[in-house]
N, C-alpha and C positions, 0 to 999 in steps of 0.2 A: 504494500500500500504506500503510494507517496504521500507525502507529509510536507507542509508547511515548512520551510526552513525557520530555524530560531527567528532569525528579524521579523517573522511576519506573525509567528506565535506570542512574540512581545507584541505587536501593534496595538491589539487591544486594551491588553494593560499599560503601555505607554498613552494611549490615547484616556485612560480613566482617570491617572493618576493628574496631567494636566487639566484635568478639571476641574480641579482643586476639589477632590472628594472628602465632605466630612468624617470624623472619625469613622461614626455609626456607618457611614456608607462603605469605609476602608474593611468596617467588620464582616459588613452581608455579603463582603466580596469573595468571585467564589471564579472557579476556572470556566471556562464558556464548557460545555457540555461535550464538543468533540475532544475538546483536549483533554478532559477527565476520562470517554471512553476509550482512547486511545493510549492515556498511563495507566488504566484496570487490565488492558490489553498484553502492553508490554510486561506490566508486572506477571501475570501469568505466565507468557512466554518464558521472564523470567525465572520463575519458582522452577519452570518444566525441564529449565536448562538450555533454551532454543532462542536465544536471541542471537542472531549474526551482529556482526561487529558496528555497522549504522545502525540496526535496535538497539544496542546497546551504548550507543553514541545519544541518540533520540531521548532514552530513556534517560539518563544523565541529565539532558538535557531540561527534560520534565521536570525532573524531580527538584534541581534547580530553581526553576521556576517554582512550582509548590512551597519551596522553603521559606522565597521570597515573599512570594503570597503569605504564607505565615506568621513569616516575623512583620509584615507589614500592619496583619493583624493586631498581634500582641503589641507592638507601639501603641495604636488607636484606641488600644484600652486599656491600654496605662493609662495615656491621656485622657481618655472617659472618667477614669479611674481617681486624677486628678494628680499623680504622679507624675 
């Protein structure tokens, strides 16, 4: 399956976060829907032991991103937080 290169996998979170998104907004942020089923995907592959070497580049690359996504989170409720 081809896949979006990283630049265009960012676009959309580069384009939310120049929107100056409130904290609450930064919280209910979430991965667009293909890009979730497709790290549920790899990650399988994963477990099964079958990812060739761009899966496993891809997958990196997700997961990257997810973290980001995350700590992006946990800042915004600090800040909620009032920390």
């Amino acid at each position: 399956m081809a896949f979006p290169p990283a630049s265009t996998r960012y676009d959309e979170i580069y384009d939310f976060l120049l929107s100056s998104p409130s904290p609450e907004e930064v919280v209910a942020l979430h991965a667009p829907e293909n890009l979730q089923q497709r790290l549920d995907e790899l990650l399988e592959l994963n477990r099964q032991r079958q990812l060739s070497v761009s899966e496993q580049e891809e997958l990196d690359d997700l997961l990257r991103l997810n973290r980001f996504i995350g700590r992006l989170k946990v800042r915004a409720r600090q800040k909620l937080a009032g920390k």
